[in-house]
C-alpha positions, 0 to 999 in steps of 0.5 A, a space after each residue: 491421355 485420354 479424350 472425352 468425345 460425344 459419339 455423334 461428332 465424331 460419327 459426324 467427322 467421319 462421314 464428313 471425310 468419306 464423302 469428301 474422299 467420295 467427291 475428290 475421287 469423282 473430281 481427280 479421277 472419273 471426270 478425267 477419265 471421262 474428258 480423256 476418253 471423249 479426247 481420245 476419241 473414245 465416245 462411245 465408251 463414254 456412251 455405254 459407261 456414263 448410263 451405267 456409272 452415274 445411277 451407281 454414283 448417284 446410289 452412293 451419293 444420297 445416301 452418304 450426303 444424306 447420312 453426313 448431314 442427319 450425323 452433323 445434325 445429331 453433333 449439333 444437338 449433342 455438342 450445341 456447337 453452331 459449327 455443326 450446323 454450318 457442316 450439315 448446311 455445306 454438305 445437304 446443298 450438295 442435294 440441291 446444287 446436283 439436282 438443279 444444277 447438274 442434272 441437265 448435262 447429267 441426263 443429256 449424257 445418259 441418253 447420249 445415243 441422241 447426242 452427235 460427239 460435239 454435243 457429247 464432249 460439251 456435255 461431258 465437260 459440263 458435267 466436269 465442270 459443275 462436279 468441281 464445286 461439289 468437291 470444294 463443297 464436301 471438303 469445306 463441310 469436312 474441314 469445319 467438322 474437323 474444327 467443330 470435332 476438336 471443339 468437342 474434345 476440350 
């Protein structure tokens, strides 16, 4: 049996999935490692790796975010299904939500060097924190394009 699916769902799927595992990496492994460093004690790796991980990071991130949105947006115009839309407006807030919302601890951890280690772990575990809803945020925009890329097959 075969199935007749429009490219740009499907591309719009996929990037929906690597930005999600992206998230969940982040969420289930790096802000561990971070919280379980500073918990060690180990504050000054945290010092000397956050400067350098958060611009590779932040490399990825725009781009894979920007480009799940662009494809989501091409699915729609291919499919006119609204669901697409709602995939593209759950993973671009993701943009907004990480300039505005997490750049502050982001940045405080960068320059860590003018922060003493209590001021450090509160920033570190911010950071955690606020990386959470990004998560649930990229995994939402991947589950409705799962949805919306069944719709498309039928």
């Amino acid at each position: 049996m075969s199935v007749d699916v429009p490219l740009f769902p499907v591309i719009a799927a996929c990037t929906a999935g690597i930005s999600a595992g992206a998230f969940w990496f982040g969420s289930a492994v790096d802000t561990r490692t971070l919280n379980s460093l500073m918990d060690a004690g180990e504050d000054s790796a945290v010092r000397k790796f956050f400067p350098v991980w958060w611009p590779a990071g932040r490399d990825f991130m725009v781009p894979s975010v920007a480009l799940t949105t662009a494809a989501q947006l091409g699915a729609y115009a291919v499919t006119k299904d609204v669901a697409w839309l709602s995939s593209a407006g759950i993973s671009f807030s993701i943009l907004p939500y990480t300039k505005f919302g997490m750049m502050k601890s982001i940045d405080a951890i960068r320059e860590a060097d003018k922060l003493g280690k209590e001021e450090l772990t509160k920033e570190v575990k911010t950071f955690s924190m606020l990386h959470h809803p990004r998560t649930v945020a990229a995994t939402a925009a991947f589950g409705v394009a799962l949805v919306a890329l069944t719709r498309a097959s039928k």
